[in-house]
C-alpha positions in Angstrom: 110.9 13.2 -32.7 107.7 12.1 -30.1 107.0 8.6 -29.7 103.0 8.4 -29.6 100.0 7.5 -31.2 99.7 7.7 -35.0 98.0 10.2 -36.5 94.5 8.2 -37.0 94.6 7.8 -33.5 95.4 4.0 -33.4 98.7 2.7 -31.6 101.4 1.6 -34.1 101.7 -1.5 -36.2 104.4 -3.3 -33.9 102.7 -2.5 -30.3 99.0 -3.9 -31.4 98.0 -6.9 -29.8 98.4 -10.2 -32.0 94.8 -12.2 -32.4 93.7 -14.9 -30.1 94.8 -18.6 -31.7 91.4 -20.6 -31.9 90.6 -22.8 -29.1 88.7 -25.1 -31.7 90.4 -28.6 -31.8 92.2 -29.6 -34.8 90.1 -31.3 -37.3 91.3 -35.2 -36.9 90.7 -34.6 -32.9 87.3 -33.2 -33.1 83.9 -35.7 -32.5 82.3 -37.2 -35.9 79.1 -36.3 -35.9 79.4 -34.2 -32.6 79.8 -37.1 -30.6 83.1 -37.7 -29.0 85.2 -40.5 -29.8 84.8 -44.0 -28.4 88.3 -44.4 -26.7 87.0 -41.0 -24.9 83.6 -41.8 -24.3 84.6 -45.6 -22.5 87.4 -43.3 -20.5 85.1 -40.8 -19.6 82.3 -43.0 -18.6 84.8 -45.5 -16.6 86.7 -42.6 -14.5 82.9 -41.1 -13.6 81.9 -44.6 -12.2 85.3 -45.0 -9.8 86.9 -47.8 -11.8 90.7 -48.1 -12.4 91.7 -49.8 -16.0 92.2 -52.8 -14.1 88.9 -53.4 -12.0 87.5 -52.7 -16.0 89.4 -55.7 -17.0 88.7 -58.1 -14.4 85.5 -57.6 -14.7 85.2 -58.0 -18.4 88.1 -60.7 -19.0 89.6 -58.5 -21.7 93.2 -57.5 -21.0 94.8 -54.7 -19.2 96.8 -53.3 -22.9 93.6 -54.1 -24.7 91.6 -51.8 -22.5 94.1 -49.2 -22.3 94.7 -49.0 -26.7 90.7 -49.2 -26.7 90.9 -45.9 -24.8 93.7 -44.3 -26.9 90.9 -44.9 -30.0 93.5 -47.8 -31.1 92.1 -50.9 -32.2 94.8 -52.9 -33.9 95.0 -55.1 -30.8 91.6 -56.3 -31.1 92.5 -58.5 -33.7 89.9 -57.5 -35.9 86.2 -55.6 -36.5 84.8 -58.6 -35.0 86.6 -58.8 -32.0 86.9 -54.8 -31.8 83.1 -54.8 -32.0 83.0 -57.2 -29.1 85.2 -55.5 -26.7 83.9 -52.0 -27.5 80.1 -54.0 -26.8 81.5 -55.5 -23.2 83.5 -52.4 -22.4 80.4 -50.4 -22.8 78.1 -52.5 -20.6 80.9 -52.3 -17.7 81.4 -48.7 -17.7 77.0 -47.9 -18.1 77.3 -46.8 -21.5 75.1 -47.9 -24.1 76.8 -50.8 -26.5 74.4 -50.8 -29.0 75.2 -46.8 -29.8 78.5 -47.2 -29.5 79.2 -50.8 -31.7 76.6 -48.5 -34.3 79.4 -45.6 -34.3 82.2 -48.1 -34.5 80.4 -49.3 -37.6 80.1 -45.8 -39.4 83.8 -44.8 -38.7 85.3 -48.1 -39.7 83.4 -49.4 -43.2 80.6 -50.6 -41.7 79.5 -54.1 -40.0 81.6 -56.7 -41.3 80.5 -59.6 -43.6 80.3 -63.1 -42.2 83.2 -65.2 -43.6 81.5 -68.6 -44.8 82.1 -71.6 -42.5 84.9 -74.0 -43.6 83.8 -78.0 -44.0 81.9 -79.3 -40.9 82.4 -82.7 -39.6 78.7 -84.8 -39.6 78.8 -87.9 -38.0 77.1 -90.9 -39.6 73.6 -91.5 -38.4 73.7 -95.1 -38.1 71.0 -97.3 -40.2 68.7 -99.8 -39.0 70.2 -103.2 -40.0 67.8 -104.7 -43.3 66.0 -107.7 -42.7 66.8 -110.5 -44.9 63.9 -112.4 -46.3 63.6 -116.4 -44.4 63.7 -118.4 -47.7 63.4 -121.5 -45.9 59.9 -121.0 -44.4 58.8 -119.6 -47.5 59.5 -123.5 -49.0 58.3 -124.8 -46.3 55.2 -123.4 -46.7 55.1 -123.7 -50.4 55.3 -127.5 -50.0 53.0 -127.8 -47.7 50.7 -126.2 -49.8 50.8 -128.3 -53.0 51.1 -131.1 -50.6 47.6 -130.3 -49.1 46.0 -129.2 -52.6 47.4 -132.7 -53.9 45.9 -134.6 -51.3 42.4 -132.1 -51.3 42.0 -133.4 -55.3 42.6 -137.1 -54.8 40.2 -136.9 -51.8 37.5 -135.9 -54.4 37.8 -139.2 -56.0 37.1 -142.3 -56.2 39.1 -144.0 -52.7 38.9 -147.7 -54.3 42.5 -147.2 -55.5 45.1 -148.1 -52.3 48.0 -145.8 -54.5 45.3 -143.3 -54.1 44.4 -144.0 -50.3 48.1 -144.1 -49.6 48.1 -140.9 -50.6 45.3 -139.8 -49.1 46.8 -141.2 -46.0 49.9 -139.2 -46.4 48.2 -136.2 -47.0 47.4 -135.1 -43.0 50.8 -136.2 -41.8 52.3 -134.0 -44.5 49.7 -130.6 -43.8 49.8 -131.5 -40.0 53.7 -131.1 -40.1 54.6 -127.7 -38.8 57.2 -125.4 -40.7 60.1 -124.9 -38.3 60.2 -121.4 -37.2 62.9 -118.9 -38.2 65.2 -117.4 -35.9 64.0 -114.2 -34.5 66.2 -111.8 -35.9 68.2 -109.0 -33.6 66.6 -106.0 -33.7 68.1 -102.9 -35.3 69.6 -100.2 -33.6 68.0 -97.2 -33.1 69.5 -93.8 -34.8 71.0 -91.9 -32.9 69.4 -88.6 -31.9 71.6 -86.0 -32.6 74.7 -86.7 -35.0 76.9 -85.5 -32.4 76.9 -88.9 -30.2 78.8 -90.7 -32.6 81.4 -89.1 -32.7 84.9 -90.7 -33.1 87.4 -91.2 -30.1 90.5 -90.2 -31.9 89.4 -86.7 -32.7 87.8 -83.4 -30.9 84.3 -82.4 -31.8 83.1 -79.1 -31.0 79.5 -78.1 -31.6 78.2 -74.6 -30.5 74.4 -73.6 -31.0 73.0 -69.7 -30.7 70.2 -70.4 -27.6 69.5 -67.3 -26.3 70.5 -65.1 -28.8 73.2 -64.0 -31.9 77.0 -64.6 -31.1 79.8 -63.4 -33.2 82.0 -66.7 -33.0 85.8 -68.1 -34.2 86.9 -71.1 -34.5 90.6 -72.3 -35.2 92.1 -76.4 -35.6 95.3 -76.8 -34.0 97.5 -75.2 -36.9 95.8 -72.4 -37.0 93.8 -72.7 -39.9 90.3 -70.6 -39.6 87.3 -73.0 -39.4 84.7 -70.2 -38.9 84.4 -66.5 -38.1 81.2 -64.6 -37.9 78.1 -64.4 -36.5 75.9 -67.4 -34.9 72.1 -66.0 -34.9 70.1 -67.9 -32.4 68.9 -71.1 -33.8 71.7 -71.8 -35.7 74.3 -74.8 -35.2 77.8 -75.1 -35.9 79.9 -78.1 -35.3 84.0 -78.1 -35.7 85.8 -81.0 -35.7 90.1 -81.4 -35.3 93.1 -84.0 -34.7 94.2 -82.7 -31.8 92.6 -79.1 -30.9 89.9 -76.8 -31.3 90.4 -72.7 -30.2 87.1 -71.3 -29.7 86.5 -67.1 -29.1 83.0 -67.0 -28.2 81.7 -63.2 -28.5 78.7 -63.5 -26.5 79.6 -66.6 -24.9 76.3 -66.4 -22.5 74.2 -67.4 -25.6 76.1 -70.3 -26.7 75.4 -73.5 -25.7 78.4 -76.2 -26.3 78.9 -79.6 -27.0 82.9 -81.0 -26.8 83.2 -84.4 -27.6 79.3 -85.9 -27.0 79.3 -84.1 -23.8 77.1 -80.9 -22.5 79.7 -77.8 -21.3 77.9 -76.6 -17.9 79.9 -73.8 -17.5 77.9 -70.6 -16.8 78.9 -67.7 -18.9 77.7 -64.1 -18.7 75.6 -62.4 -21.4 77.5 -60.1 -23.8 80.8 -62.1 -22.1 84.0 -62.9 -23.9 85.3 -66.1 -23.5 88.3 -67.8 -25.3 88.2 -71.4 -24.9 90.5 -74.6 -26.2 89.5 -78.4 -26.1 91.5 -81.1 -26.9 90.3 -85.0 -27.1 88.6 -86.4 -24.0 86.1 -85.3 -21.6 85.7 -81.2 -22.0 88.2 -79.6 -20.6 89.0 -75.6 -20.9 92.2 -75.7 -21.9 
């Protein structure tokens, strides 16, 4: 029996080549939207500039692993969608991307922007009041005797002077108007408020306050046992002020908008627009702790 072509002319069913596979990506790797995903858009972008994962992270203070699980499309070491949204926003700045396209996809693949969490109890200092002036009672009587002396001794002057009782008191009359009320003690004057709230505040404690200058910053704010004060966004204009026992962490998003307050005193640190910074004070003058 000849081993050949079958009869139609086609070879047999065993010897035909098998189809190509499909060079499409799986599903869960290909780009949403057709854009590729951020991890591989940050990597991309970095390795086309010349940087290593560690020049990216000295540049932007956020860590080496950070960095690295940011490029892997792994955000559970951000802490959060706030913090996520920061470091994809700084990431993208060092590496020439745009942030604002990138935070924007962020957004769509993960719920959206997240919702401000309202800021715990604030700590106001007491404006202090000016001191009431207490009313000098004694002048007044002074002066009220002097008065119904003089109108005593005005009416007897209008009549006849022939008695010496009335003469007498006639007489008496000048000494007692010309006498001169004794003069109250000035009183101290009151204090003046206080500008701002924040210069009184109290020795024993740390008071933080943090105010949006230049622009919006996502902020957080923890006391000493880690209780959450505030998380969310600072639009410029807007004032917080944290107070604490002991400590106050701070995570400032876009710490170059910020300007801070610790204790009654003006931080002059310099920091860099779209720059995040995670800061700690204690009691004292400000120190980053």
């Amino acid at each position: 029996m000849s081993i050949g072509n079958a009869p139609d002319g086609n070879p047999p069913a065993d010897d035909r080549p098998s189809p190509p596979e499909s060079l499409e990506p799986p599903e869960d790797e290909r780009p949403q939207g057709g854009r590729p995903p951020i991890g591989r858009a940050l990597r991309e972008a970095r390795l086309a500039a010349g940087l290593t994962v560690e020049q990216v992270s000295d540049s932007t203070r956020v860590r080496v692993p950070i960095v690295q699980a940011i490029e892997e499309d792994d955000f559970s070491r951000c802490g959060g969608d706030v913090y996520a949204r920061g470091h994809v926003r700084t990431l993208a700045r060092a590496v020439g991307l745009d942030p604002a396209a990138l935070v924007e996809q962020y957004d769509a693949e993960h719920g959206g922007r997240p919702a401000p969490t309202p800021a715990a109890p604030m700590f106001e200092a007491e404006r202090i009041r000016p001191e009431r002036r207490r009313p000098n009672w004694t002048a007044a009587m002074v002066a009220a005797i002097v008065a119904v002396v003089g109108f005593a001794g005005f009416t007897l002057f209008g009549q006849d002077g022939t008695d010496s009782g009335s003469e007498k008191t006639v007489a008496d009359a000048p000494a007692a108007t010309g006498s001169r009320a004794p003069k109250a003690a000035p009183s101290k004057p009151a204090p003046a408020p206080s500008e701002s709230a924040i210069a009184a505040v109290p020795q024993d404690k740390v008071t933080v306050k943090l105010t949006a200058t230049r622009d919006k910053s996502w902020i957080s704010a923890k006391a000493h046992d880690g209780k959450l004060l505030f998380d969310g966004l600072l639009r410029k204009g807007d004032s917080k002020t944290f107070q604490d026992d002991e400590r106050i962490d701070l995570i400032l998003g876009n710490a170059g908008a910020i300007e801070l307050f610790v204790n009654g005193k003006k931080v002059e640190d310099e920091f860099s627009p779209g720059q995040v910074e995670r800061l700690t004070y204690t009691k004292g003058d400000p120190q980053v702790g």
